[in-house]
N, C-alpha and C positions, 0 to 999 in steps of 0.2 A: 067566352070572354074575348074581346076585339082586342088585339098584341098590335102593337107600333113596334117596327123596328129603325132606331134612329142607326143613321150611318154617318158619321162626320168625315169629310175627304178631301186636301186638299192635294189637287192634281199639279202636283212642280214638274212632270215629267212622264213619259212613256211607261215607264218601270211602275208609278203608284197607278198609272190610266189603267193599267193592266191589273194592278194588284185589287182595286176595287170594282172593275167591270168582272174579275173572276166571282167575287165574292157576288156580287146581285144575280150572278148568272146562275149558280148554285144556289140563292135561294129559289129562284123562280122554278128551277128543275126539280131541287130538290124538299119542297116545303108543300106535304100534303096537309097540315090544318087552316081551314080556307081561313078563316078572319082574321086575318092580318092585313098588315100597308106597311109599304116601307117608306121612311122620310131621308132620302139622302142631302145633307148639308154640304154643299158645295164651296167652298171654304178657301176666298181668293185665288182660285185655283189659273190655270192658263188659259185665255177661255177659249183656244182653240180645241183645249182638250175638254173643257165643258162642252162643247157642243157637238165633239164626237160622241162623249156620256150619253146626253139628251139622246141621239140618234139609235145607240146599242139599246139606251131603255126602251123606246118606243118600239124594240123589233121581240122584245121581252115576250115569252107566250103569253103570262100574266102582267100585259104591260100597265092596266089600270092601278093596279094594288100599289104602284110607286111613282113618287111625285121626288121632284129634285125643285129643292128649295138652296137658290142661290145665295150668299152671303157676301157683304164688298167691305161692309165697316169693325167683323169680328176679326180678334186674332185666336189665335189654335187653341181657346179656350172649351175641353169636353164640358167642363160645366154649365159653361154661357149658352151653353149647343143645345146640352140635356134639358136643362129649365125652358128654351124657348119651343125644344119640346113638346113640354108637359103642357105648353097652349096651344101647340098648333094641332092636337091630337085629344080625341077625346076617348081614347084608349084605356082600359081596363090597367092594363099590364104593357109596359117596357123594354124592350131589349136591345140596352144600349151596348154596340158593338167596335169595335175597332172594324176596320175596311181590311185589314190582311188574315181575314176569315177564310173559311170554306166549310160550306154544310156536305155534307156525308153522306146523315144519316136521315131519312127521309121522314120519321117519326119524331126529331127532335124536337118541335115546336109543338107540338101535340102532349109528348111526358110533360113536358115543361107547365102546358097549362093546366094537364092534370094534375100537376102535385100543389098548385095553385087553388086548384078546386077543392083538395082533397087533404091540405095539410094546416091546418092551426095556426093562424098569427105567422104564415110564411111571408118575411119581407123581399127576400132575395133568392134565387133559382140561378147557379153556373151550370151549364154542359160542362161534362169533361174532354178537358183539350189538351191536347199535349203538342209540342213545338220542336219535341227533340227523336220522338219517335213516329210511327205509325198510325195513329188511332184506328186504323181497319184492321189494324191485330188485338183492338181493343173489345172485348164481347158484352156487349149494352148486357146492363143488372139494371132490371127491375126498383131501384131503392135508391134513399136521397140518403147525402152522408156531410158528416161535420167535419171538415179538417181544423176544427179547433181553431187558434189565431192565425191560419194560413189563410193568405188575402192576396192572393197575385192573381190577377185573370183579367183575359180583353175581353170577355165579353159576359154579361150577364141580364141580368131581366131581373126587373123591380115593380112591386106594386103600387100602382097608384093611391094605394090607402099609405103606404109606407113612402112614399115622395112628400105627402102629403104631413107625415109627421114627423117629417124632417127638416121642414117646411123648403122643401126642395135641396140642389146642389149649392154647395159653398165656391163662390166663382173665385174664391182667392186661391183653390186647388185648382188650377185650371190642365195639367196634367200629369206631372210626375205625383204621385199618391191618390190618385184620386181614388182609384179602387180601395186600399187602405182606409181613405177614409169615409168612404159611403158604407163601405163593411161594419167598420166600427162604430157610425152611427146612427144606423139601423140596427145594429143590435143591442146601444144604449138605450132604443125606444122601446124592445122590447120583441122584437121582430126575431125570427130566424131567418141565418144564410149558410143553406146548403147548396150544397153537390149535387146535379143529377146525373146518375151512371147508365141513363137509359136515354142521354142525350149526347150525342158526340159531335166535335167540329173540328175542322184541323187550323190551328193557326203558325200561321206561319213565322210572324213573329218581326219585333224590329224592323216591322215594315210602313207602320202608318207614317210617323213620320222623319222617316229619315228623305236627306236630300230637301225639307222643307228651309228652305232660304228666306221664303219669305215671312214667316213665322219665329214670332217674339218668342220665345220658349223661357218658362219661369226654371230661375233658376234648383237647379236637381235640388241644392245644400238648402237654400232657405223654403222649400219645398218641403225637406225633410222636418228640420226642426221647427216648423208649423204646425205641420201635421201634427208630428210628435208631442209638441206644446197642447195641442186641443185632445188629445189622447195618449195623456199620462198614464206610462205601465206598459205601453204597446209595441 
């Protein structure tokens, strides 16, 4: 199965140039299942720090697999990002990520499409990531798990059968709930979203976008009770 991994980044400073050149560097070192690409969304960024990006990617050992697609008329919209996406890639499978990643685990994108292949009406697949501890004191299990209505996580992977009947992202959640609410409606279609404990990533956390100035950001409150309004009970 061909995996796109989208990466939205907008570069305001030294601090996210670093926070997102860690993250491409670790996948490229560390991501042994060959079919993938990575799409990083370059998102108003400084462009003198774009064009450092451009220069780190092209020094990339797998410099082909990632393409930096610029953006000048979005604002810090994950939805707007994820849906243009779903065109510019003819990808199987998804894995939309926040930029204050880091892969670990060398096997992670490999379980990940295994349990794709191998599980039932699977919409959604998170690694486990943890922001407050270690995860190399974390010992990869074999098995996918249900945290039940828990819906927090930067990063995840979605099928394009399940984008598909959802008929894509809701741009009016452009980022606080977004996770919530692609969780919750994907499992309204009929989809499951699990856990895989045999995929590990470190995130770091409250990194994407802080210090972005130049980005509209929706408000957190009417964010909430949006969301909430369109998934009553949750």
């Amino acid at each position: 199965m061909k995996v796109c991994i989208v990466i939205p980044a907008m570069l305001a400073d030294d601090k996210l140039y670093n926070t997102t050149l860690r993250f491409l560097d670790s996948i490229d070192k560390h991501t042994i299942y060959p079919n993938y690409e990575v799409l990083i969304y370059d998102n108003n960024s400084d462009p003198k720090l774009t064009e450092r990006l451009i220069q780190q990617v092209n020094n990339l050992k797998n410099n082909t697999k990632f393409r930096i697609k610029i953006l000048t008329n979005y604002k810090f919209n994950l939805s707007q990002i994820y849906n243009k996406a779903l065109k510019d890639s003819n990808a199987e499978l998804f894995v939309m990520a926040n930029n204050d990643m880091e892969i670990i685990n060398a096997e992670w994108l490999k379980n990940i499409v295994k349990w794709f292949e191998t599980t039932p009406k699977l919409g959604m697949c998170m690694p486990y990531q943890n922001i407050l501890g270690d995860p190399l004191k974390f010992k990869p299990v074999d098995k996918l798990k249900d945290h039940g209505d828990v819906c927090w996580f930067a990063i995840y992977t979605i099928s394009r059968k399940a984008t598909n009947a959802i008929g894509g992202f809701d741009e009016k959640v452009p980022l606080y709930f977004h996770d919530f609410d692609v969780y919750y409606t994907v499992k309204r279609k009929g989809y499951k979203a699990l856990w895989a404990y045999n995929a590990i990533v470190r995130h770091y956390g409250d990194r994407t976008t802080i210090n972005h100035q130049k980005s509209s950001k929706y408000s957190y409150g009417d964010a909430y009770h949006y969301v909430h309004k369109k998934h009553p009970g949750k």
